[in-house]
N, C-alpha and C positions, 0 to 999 in steps of 0.2 A: 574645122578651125574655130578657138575662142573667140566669141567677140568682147570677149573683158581684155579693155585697152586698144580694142581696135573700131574708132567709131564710125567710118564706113560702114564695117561688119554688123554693127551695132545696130543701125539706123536700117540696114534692109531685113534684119530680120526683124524688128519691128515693125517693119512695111509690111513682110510676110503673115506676121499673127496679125496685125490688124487685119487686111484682106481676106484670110481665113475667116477671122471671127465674123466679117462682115457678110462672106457667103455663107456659114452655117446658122447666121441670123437670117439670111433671104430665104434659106431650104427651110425655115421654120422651127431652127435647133437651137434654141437660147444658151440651152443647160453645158451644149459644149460650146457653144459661141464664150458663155464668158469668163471662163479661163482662159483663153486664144486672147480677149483682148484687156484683160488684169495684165496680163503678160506684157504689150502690147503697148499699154498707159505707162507701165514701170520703164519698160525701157526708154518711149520718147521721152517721159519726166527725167531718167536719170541725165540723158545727152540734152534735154535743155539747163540741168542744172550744172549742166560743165560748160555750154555755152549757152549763157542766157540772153543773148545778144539773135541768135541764130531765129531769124522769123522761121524758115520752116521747120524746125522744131517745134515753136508752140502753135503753128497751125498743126503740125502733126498730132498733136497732146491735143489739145482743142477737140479737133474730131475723134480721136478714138475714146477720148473719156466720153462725149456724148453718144456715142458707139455702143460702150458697156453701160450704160444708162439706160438705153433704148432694150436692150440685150436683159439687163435686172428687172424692168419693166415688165417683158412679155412671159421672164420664168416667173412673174409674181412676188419680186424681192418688192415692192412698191418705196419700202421707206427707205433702201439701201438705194433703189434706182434716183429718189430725189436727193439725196447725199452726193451720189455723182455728177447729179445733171446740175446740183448747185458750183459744185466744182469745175465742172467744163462753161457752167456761164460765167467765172474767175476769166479761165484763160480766153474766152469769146470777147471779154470785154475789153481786155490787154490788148487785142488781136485789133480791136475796135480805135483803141487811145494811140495803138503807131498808125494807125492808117487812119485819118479822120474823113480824109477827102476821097477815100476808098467805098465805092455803094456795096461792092462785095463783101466788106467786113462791116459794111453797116447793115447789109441782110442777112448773112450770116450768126451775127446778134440778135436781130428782128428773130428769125425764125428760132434761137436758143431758148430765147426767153417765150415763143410763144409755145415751144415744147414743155417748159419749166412750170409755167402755168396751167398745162391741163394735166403732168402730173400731178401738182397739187391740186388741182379741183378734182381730177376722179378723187382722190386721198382725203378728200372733207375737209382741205383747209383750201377754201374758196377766197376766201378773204386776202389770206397770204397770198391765192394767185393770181388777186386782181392786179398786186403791183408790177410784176414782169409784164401782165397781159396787157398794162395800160404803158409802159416802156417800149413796146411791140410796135404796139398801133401809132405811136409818135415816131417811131424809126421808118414804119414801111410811108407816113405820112410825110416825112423827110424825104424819102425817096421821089413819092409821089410831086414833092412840089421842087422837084430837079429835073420833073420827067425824066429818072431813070427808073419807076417804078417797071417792071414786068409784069406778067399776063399773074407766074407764079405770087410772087408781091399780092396781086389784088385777090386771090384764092388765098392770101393768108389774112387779110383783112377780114374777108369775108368769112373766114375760121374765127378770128377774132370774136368776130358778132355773134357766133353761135354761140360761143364758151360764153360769153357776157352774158347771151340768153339763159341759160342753162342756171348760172349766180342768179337772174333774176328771177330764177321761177322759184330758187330756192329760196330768197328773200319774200317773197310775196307778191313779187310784182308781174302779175302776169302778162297784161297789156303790154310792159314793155316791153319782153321776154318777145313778143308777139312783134313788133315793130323793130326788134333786132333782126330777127328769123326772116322777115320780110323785105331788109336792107341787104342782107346775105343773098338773098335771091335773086335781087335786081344788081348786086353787082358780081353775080354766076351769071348769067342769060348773055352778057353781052361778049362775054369770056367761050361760054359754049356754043356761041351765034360764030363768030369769030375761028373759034378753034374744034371744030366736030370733032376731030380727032385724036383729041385730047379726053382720051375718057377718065382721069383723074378729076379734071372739069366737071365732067358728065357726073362722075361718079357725089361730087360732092355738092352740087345743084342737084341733087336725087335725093341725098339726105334733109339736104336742108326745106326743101318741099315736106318731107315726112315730118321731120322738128315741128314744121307751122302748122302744118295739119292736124297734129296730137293735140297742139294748144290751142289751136282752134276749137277744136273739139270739145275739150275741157270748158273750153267757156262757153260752150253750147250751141255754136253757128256747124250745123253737122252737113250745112248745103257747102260753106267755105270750107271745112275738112275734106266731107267726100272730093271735091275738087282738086284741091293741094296735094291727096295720097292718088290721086290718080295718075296726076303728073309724074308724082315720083314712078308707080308703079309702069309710068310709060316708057320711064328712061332708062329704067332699071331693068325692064323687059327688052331691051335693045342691047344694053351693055351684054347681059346674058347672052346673048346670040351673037356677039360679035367678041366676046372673049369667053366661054366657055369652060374655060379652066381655071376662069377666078371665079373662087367660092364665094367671095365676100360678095360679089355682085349676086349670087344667086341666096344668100343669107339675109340680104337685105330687101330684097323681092319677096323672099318669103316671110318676112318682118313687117311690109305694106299689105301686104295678104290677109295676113291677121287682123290689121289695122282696117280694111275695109271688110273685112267681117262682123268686126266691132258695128262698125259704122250703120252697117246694112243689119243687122239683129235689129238696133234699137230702133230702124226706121223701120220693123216691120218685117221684113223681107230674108224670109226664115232659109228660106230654101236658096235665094243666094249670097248668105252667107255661109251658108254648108259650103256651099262649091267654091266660094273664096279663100275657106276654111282648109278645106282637101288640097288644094292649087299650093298651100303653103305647106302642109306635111308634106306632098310630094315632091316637092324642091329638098327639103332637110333629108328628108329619106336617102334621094338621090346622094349627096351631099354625102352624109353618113357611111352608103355604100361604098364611095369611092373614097372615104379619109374613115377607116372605121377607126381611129386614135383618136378624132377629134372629137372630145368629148364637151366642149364648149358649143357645137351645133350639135350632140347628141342627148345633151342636156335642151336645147330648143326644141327637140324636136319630140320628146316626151311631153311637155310644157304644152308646144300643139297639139300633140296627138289629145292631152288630156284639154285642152279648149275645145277641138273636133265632139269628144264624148260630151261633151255638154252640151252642145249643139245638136246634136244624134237623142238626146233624150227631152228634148222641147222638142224634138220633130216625133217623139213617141217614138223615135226606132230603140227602142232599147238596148237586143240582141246585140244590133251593131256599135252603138253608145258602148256595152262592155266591153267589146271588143276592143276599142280604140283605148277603152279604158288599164286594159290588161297591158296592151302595146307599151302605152306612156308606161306604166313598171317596170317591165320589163326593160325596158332605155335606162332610164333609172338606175334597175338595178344592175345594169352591163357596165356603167357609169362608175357605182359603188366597189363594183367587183374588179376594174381594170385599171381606175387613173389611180395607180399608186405611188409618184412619184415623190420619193419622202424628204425632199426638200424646201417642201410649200404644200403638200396636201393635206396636210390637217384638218385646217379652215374649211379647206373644199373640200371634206370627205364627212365635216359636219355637216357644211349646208347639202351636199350629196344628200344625208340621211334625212335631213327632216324635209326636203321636195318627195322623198319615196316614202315618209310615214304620211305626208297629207295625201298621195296618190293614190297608197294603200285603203288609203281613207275611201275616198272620191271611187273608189271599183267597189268597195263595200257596200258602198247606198250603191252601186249597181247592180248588185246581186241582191242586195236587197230590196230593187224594185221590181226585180223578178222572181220574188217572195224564194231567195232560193235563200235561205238562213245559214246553210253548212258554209256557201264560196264568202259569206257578208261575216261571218263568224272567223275565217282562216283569214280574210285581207284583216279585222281588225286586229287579231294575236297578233298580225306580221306589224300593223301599225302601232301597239303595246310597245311591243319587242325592240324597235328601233326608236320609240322616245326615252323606253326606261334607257337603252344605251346612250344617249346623248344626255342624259341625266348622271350616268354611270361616271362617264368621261370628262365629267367638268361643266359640265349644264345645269347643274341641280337649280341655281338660283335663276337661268333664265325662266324668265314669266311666258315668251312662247310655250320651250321645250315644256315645264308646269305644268302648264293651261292646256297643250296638248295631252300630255299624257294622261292627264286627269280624264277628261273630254271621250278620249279614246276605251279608253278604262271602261265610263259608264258605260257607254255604246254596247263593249262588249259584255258585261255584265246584264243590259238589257236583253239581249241576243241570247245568251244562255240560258236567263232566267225564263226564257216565254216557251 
């Protein structure tokens, strides 16, 4: 049966595509997720425009535009996702001006806008997201001083202060960057003291421990970092064993990994940062094994493997250093050769390329510190080959691609000529 002119009919199957779209966004399927909920947006929009009175019509509109936002986001539409998300904080705020005395549509706002906000600051317009982000933090501080504030409420505070961190470091200001990161902390500890079982908690007092630790670092106290990523690595080592099948928790472990390998080279301590170094390929590996599509940890775990090979050739293991080094290519090139998806891969089948021309690179001086000329000769034609293409394709005037292929050129030109 129609549902044109039948608005019962209209309204469930609008329920239905939403729903839809919202499970094949959980299963990790954007690309059919958002036509289910375009569909979805049209229809609540059309039945609020015939009853514009009807509140659950634009809570219905409300969530499913920020729905297909969420949905644009994750397929990488970025500027399309903030076009929606500006449009669902429209009907959020509506939602907001009939209910005043309502905390649910005053967090429901709270949390629109503080979604609104880290779009635009991943998107580089930081500036633009400080206004929603500081709209945020006065709404859930409303809440707060009703004592209707929630556990959830004070995890978005504390999200707050990280994204404010993040603006400050890209301002210049590190210290405060650092005194955010560490307000974020103290009001997670009493939230995960409270709620163990709450590993969204867990999982974001984990992060934000690694935040303070990186900036700590950076400004040089490597006794306050090593500390801060250990913490993270302690909770993040527990999440792992108690949910097993979320990768993010094991992605981010293996992110801290790295980070106290950093930490442990520069203090010296060469051989455990190997094994801190390994501890995080072998998480990604795993990872990769079990989702081999994911090419977002397949890409990290070439990245590691080729930080591993670094490591491997300050310890003089060479043999093994290539190896690891060949590995990171090979990821790379699986990378290059598989994510094709041709509604957003462009962008990422460029940067694809020039991560596996500098890789090609980086296995070159490994064969080359095994005076083996012929393997140091074939990684740099392969690293040629893919700058002269990213020059081919529209890169001429980047000053990387350039600078690379110039670079690569002599390399091999020196190599041939000896």
């Amino acid at each position: 049966q129609s549902a044109e002119g039948n608005p019962e009919l209209a309204l469930e199957r609008a329920r239905a595509l939403a729903i839809s779209g919202e499970l094949l966004l959980g299963l990790g399927n954007p690309s059919a997720a958002v036509p289910e909920l375009e569909t979805a947006v049209a229809g609540f929009a059309a039945l609020r425009k015939n009853e514009p009175k009807n509140a659950e019509h634009l809570l219905n509109l409300a969530f499913s535009t920020q729905s297909l936002a969420v949905a644009q986001n994750e397929q990488g539409l970025r500027a399309k996702s903030i076009e929606t998300a500006q449009e669902s904080h429209l009907h959020f705020l509506d939602i907001a001006r009939r209910n005043p005395d309502s905390p649910q549509a005053t967090r429901s706002l709270a949390q629109n806008k503080l979604f609104l906000a880290r779009l635009l600051h991943e998107s580089g317009r930081s500036a633009e997201g400080g206004i929603p982000l500081d709209g945020a933090r006065k709404l859930y501080e409303r809440l707060a001083s009703k004592t209707q504030a929630t556990g959830d409420d004070i995890a978005d505070v504390a999200r707050i202060d990280s994204i404010e961190a993040e603006i400050e470091v890209i301002l210049g200001n590190p210290d405060e960057a650092i005194q955010l990161h560490i307000r974020s902390v103290d009001d997670l500890l009493p939230l995960t003291s409270k709620e163990p079982d709450n590993l969204g908690y867990q999982f974001q007092l984990a992060r934000s421990y690694g935040a303070l630790s990186d900036l700590v670092a950076e400004n040089g106290d490597t006794e306050a970092a090593a500390e801060a990523n250990t913490q993270s690595i302690g909770i993040l080592a527990d999440l792992a064993v108690r949910a097993p099948e979320d990768i993010d928790y094991q992605a981010a472990l293996a992110e801290r990994f790295q980070a106290a390998a950093s930490l442990e080279r520069d203090a010296g301590e060469q051989e455990v940062a190997l094994g801190s170094q390994e501890k995080a390929v072998e998480l990604l590996a795993s990872i990769v094994k079990k989702h081999p599509n994911d090419h977002t940890r397949r890409r990290s775990l070439a990245w590691a493997q080729s930080r591993r090979a670094d490591l491997l050739t300050e310890a003089k293991k060479v043999k093994e250093s290539t190896l690891a080094a060949t590995e990171a290519v090979n990821e790379m090139q699986h990378i290059l050769t598989h994510d094709l998806d041709p509604e957003r891969n462009n962008a990422k089948r460029s940067a694809h390329r020039r991560d596996l021309a500098r890789l090609y690179e980086k296995l070159a001086r490994n064969w080359s510190a095994q005076k083996n000329s012929e393997g140091a000769t074939r990684c740099f034609e392969k690293a040629v080959e893919h700058w002269d293409t990213l020059a081919r394709n529209g890169s001429a005037n980047d000053k990387e691609v350039t600078e690379g292929l110039a670079a690569a050129k002599a390399e091999l030109e020196k190599l041939q000529g000896s």
